[in-house]
N, C-alpha and C positions, 0 to 999 in steps of 0.2 A: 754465422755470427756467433763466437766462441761465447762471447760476452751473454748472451742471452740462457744459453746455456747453463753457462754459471752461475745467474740468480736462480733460476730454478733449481739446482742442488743444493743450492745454499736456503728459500727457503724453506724447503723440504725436509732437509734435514736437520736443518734448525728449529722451525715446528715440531720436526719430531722428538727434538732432546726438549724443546721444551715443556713437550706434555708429560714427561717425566719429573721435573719440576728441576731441571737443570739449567744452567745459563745457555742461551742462543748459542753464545762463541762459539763452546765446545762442539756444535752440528756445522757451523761455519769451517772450524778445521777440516772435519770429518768429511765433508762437501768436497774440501782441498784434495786432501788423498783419495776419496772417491774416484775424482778425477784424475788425480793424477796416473790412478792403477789403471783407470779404462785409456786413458789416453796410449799407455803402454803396450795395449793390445789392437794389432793393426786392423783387424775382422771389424771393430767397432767403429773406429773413425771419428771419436772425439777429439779435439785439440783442448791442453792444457799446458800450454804453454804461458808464463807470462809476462805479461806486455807491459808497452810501455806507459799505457791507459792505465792498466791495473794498478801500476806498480806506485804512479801520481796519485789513484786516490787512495791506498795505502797511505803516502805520506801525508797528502791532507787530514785523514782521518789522525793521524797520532799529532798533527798540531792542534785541530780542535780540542783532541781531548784535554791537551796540556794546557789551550786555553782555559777551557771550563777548568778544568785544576787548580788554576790561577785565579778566576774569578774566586773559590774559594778559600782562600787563602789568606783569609784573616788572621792577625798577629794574637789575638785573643784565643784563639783555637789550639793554638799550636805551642803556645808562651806560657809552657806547666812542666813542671819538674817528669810529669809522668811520663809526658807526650817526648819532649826536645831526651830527656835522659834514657828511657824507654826505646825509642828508638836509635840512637846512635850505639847503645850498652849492646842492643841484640844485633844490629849493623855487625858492629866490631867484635863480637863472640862469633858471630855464624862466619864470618869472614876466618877470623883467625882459625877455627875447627876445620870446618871445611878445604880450606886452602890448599894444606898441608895432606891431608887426606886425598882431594882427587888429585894431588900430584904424583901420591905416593901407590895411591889402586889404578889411576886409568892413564899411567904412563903420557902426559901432556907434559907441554913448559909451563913453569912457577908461571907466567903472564894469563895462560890459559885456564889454570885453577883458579885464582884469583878470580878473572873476569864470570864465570859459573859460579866461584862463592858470591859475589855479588849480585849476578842473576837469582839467582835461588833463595839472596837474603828479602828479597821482596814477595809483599802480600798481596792480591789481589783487590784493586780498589775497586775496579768492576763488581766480583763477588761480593764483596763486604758491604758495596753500600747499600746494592741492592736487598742484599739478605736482610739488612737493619734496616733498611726502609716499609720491607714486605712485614718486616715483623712490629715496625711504628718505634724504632730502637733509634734513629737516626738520633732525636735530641736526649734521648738518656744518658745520662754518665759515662756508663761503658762502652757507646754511640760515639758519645763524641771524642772518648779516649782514642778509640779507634781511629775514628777519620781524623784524627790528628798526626796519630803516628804513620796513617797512608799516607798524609799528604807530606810529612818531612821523607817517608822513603822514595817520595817522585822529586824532591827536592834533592835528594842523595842520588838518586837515578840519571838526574837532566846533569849534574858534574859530571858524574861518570861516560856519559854519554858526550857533553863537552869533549874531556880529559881525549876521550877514546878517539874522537874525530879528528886530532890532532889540525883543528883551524888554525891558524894566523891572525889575527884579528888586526886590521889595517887602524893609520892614525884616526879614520873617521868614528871609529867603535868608540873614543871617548865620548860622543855624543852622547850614549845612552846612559852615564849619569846625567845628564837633564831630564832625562824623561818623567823623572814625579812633574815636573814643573807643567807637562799638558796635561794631566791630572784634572785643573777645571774646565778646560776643553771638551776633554773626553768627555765629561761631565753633562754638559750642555748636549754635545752629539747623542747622548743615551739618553734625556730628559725627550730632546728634540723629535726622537724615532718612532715615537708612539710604540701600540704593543703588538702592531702586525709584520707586514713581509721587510718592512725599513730596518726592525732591528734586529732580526738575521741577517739583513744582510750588513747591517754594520758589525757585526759579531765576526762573520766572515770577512770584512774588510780587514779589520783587526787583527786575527786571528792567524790569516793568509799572507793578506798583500803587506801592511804596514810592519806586523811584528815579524811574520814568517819569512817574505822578501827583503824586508826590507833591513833586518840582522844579517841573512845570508849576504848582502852587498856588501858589508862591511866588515868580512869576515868573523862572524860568529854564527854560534847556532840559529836555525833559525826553531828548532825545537825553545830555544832560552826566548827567543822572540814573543812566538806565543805566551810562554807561560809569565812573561813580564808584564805585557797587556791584558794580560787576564788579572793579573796580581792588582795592575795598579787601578782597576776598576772595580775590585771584591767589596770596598766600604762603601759603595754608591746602594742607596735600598731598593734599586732595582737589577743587583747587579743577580741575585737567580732566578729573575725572572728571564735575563738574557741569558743566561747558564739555560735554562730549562727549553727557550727557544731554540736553544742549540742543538738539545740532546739528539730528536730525529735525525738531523744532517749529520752529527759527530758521528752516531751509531752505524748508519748505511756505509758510509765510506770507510770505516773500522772493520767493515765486512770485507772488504779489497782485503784489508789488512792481513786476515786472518786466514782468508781465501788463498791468497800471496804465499803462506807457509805453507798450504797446506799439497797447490800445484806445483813450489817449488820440487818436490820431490817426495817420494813411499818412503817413512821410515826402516831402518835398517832393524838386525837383531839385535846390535850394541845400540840403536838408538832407545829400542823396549826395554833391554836392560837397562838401560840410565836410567830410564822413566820407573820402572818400577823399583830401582832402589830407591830414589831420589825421592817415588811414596811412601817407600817405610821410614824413612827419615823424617818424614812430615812429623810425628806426634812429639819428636825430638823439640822442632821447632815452635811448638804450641806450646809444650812444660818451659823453656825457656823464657817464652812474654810470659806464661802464668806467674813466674815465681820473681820477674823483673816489675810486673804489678803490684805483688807482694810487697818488692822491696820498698814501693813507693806509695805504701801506707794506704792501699785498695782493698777493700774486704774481697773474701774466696768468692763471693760471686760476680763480684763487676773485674775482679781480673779473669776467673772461667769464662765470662763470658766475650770480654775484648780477647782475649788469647783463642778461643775458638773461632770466633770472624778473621784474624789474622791468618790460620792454622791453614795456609794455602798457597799456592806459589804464585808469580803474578805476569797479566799482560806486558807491566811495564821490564820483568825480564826479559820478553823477546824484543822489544825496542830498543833495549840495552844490546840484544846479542846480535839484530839487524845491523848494525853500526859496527859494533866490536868484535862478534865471532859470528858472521854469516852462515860457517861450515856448522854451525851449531844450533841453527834457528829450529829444527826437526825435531833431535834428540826434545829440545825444552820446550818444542810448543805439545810435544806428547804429556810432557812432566807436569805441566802446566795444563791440560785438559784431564790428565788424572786426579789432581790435585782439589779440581774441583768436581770432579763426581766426588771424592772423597768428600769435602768440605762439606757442599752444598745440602747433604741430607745430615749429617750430624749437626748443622747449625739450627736447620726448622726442630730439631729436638733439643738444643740447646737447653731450656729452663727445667723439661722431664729427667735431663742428665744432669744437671747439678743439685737436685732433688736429694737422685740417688746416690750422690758424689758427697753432696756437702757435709757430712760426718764425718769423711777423711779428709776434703780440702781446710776446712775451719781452722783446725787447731797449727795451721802453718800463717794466719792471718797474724801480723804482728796487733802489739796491745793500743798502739797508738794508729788514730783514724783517719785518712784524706779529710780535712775539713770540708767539701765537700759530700760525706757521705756519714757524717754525726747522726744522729739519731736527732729528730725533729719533735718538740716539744710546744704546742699551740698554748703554754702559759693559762691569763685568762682569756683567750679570744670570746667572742661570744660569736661573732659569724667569719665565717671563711670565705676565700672565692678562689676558686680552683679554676685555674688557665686565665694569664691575664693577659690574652691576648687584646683585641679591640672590643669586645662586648663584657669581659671581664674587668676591661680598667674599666669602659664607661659606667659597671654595676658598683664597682670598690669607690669610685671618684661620687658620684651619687651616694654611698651609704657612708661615703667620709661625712658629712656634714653633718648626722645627728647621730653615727655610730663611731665612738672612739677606740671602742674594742672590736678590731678588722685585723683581717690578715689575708694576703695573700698569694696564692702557689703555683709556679710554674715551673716544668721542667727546660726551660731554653736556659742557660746561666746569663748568655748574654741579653735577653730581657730581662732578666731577672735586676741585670745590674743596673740597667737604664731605669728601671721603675725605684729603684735605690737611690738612683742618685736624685731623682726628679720628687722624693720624701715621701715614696709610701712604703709599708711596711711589707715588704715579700719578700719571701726564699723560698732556695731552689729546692724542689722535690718532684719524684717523677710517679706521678698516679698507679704506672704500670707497673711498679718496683715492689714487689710481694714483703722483702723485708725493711719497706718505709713503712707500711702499714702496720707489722709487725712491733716497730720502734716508736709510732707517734703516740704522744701521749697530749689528748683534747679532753680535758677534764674540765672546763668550762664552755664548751661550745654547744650555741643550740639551733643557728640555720650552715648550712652549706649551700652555696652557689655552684652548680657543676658548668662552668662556661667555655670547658676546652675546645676546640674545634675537632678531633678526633671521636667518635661515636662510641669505640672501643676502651677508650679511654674515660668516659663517662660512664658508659657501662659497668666498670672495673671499678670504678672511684663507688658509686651507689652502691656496688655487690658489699664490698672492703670492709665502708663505713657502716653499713649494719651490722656486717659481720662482727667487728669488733666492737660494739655494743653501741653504736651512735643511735640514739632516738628520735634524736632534732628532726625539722622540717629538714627538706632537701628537694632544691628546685635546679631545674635545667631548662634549657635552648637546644633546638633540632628545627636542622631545615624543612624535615619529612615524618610526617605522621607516622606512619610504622615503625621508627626510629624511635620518636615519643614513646610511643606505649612499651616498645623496651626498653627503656630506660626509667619508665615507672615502673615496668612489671622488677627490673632490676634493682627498685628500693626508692627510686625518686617517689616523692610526696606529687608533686608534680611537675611536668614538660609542657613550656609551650613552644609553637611555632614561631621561629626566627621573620619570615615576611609581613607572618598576621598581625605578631607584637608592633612591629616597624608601623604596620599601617593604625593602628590604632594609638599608637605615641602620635603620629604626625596629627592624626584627627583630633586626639587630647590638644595639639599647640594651638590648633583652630580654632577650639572651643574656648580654649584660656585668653581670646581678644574680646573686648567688651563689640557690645552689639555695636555701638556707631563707627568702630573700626574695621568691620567684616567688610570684604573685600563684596561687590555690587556683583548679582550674576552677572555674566555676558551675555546679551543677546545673540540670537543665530541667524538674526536677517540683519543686512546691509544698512547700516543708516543711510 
């Protein structure tokens, strides 16, 4: 049983890249050629060949993911001069540089450089999000500049991959301008699913049968299929909790994927050669988003650090090269696992390196600011509430009624704008951003509310605020005792416990009904 096989090298040596602190994939390729070199040697008697099993959940795996892609794909995300101009500027620069160059060094047709500058102009959304999720980066600025500009380059990628498949699309493909219209449909089906095994598998229904099958019958991508039902489901507020259902099922069968490259065949010597030019080019491709950041009014550190998340090649190039240049899937799934040993340790040092950078990056930040990233002024506030998620609005909606001098701060933008539109006073700022704390100026304020859901982020906000001379009281919420006491010993006045508080409000409503309202015990014997 080859198949059996296979997991066990995969993961094996996907455990083992990851106790280095690398991504899985990279030990999932390495799994592939493993195999594929023992398979070469007849004394051994492995098979790596592969199938037509393998090769199905390969492709399931690149619709779910295009699904999940889809699900996030919100028009607010992506709808900033930084994001939409940003990426299409560096699309069409890496494009045009490159093109001409591997036409002119690795002797190909003008069709074949192209389709390689294309592959190559993509970031890794795997790498990226994970690094900014590991690092609590995901709703930061340069977080979310980032996962913006991934998700138009898988936007630019799913064309490409269109364009290259050269479909047909028969008269029934006009149907799918209707499709916003099952929108409240869908809607009910995800309400309806609850939160266990129903809505996986309606993820997969989606994902597979109606958008992936069901585009391929009518001549289109069924890759577009997916990512259409993922798109038209991104504003539902459950729509990443079904994103996150997904993730284990997307992941496993992405290992077919990966596995697939790597059985197809032992890279060559021209194919190491590609890989390691194609690495020294990388720092190329990092100074390009740095100074494309610049252009669109990002200070040197939130474009240092969106350009260094990008600074990587990506899975969605081999899906591009699966389709368009099969003969090329080796050479760039090597370039692509280089790319990210490279990446993956200079990004966990990200902030230590712009540290020691930002005296030469600075003076290239132009004089005018992302209104996002102005310098934050608390006026007169006299208390704050940091993190307005659900315990934070219920703290600010309670201290609106006898405190008129409130304010409150979160780094999501898009709650930020909801609590905006609904009249309370909050903007956006992100706790863990060393030169917000640098720039606030709270020259009236004398409590803080630390109410972020993040532990680390609480920590950082206590450490901050005394550091730059806050005296005020400073209270917070923690699910866990040991959490409490570091975030007093970190400057909190004091933490209480999240369940204890709950149960002692319910017992405060009890006690606020008069005696002849109190609900009679119940008896324990049978009248």
């Amino acid at each position: 049983m080859p198949e059996a096989i296979w997991i066990s090298f995969a993961f094996g040596l996907g455990l083992l890249i990851k106790s280095v602190g690398l991504p899985p994939l990279v030990g999932y390729l390495a799994a592939g050629f493993v195999l594929s070199g023992l398979a070469s040697s007849p004394s051994i008697g492995i098979s790596a060949e592969p199938t037509a099993v393998l090769a199905h959940i390969a492709h399931l795996g690149v619709l779910l993911m295009l699904f999940t892609v889809g699900l996030k794909l919100k028009l607010k995300s992506v709808i900033s001069p930084e994001v939409i101009g940003g990426s299409l500027l560096h699309f069409a620069i890496t494009c045009f540089v490159f093109t001409p160059g591997l036409y002119l060094l690795m002797d190909v047709s003008w069709y074949v450089a192209f389709m390689l500058a294309v592959a190559l102009s993509f970031s890794s959304t795997v790498l990226a999000a994970k690094v900014l999720e590991n690092k609590r980066e995901l709703r930061a600025f340069h977080g979310r500049v980032s996962i913006g500009i991934l998700i138009m380059q898988d936007l630019i990628a799913l064309l490409v991959m269109s364009l290259a498949a050269g479909q047909t699309p028969s008269e029934w493909a006009l149907i799918v301008f209707g499709l916003p219209l099952l929108r409240p449909l869908l809607y009910k089906l995800l309400d309806a699913s609850g939160h266990d095994e129903l809505l996986v598998l309606l993820g997969l229904l989606l994902a597979l049968v109606i958008g992936g099958l069901g585009f391929q019958s009518v001549g289109l991508s069924s890759e577009l299929g997916a990512l259409v039902f993922g798109a038209i489901l991104a504003n539902h507020p459950r729509s990443q909790e079904l994103a996150k259902s997904l993730w284990s099922v997307k992941e496993i069968f992405l290992v077919g994927f990966f596995l697939q490259i790597g059985i197809g065949g032992l890279p060559d010597t021209n194919a190491i050669i590609f890989a390691v030019v194609a690495a020294l080019v990388l720092p190329i491709k990092g100074m390009l988003f740095f100074f494309l950041m610049l252009l669109f009014r990002l200070r040197a550190r939130s474009g240092f650090l969106t350009a260094l998340a990008l600074t990587n090649y990506s899975e969605f190039g081999l899906i591009v090269a699966s389709i368009a240049l099969p003969e090329w899937l080796v050479p760039l799934a090597i370039t692509v696992a280089l790319s990210f040993l490279i990446s993956a340790p200079l990004n966990r040092l990200a902030h230590p390196l712009y540290d020691r950078l930002s005296n030469r990056l600075v003076p290239f930040e132009s004089k005018q600011r992302h209104p996002d990233e102005l310098p934050i002024s608390l006026g007169d506030t006299r208390v704050l509430v940091m993190g307005m998620g659900r315990t934070g609005t219920a703290a600010y909606d309670w201290l609106q009624i006898s405190e008129a001098r409130l304010m409150g701060l979160d780094s999501d933008l898009a709650k930020v704008m909801r609590h905006q539109k609904e009249g309370r006073n909050v903007v956006y700022a992100d706790a863990e951003d060393k030169t917000f704390w640098e720039a606030l100026h709270m020259p009236s304020l004398d409590a803080v509310i630390l109410a972020m859901s993040d532990i680390e982020a609480k920590l950082i906000a206590a450490k901050k605020l005394r550091k730059y001379g806050f005296t005020g009281y400073i209270v917070a919420h923690s699910m866990f005792e040991d959490e409490a006491r570091s975030i007093c010993e970190a400057g909190a006045d004091e933490a209480y416990l999240t369940m204890s508080e709950t149960g002692v409000a319910l017992a405060s409503h009890l006690l606020e009904r008069s005696p002849g309202t109190m609900p009679a015990p119940v008896s324990d014997k049978a009248s």
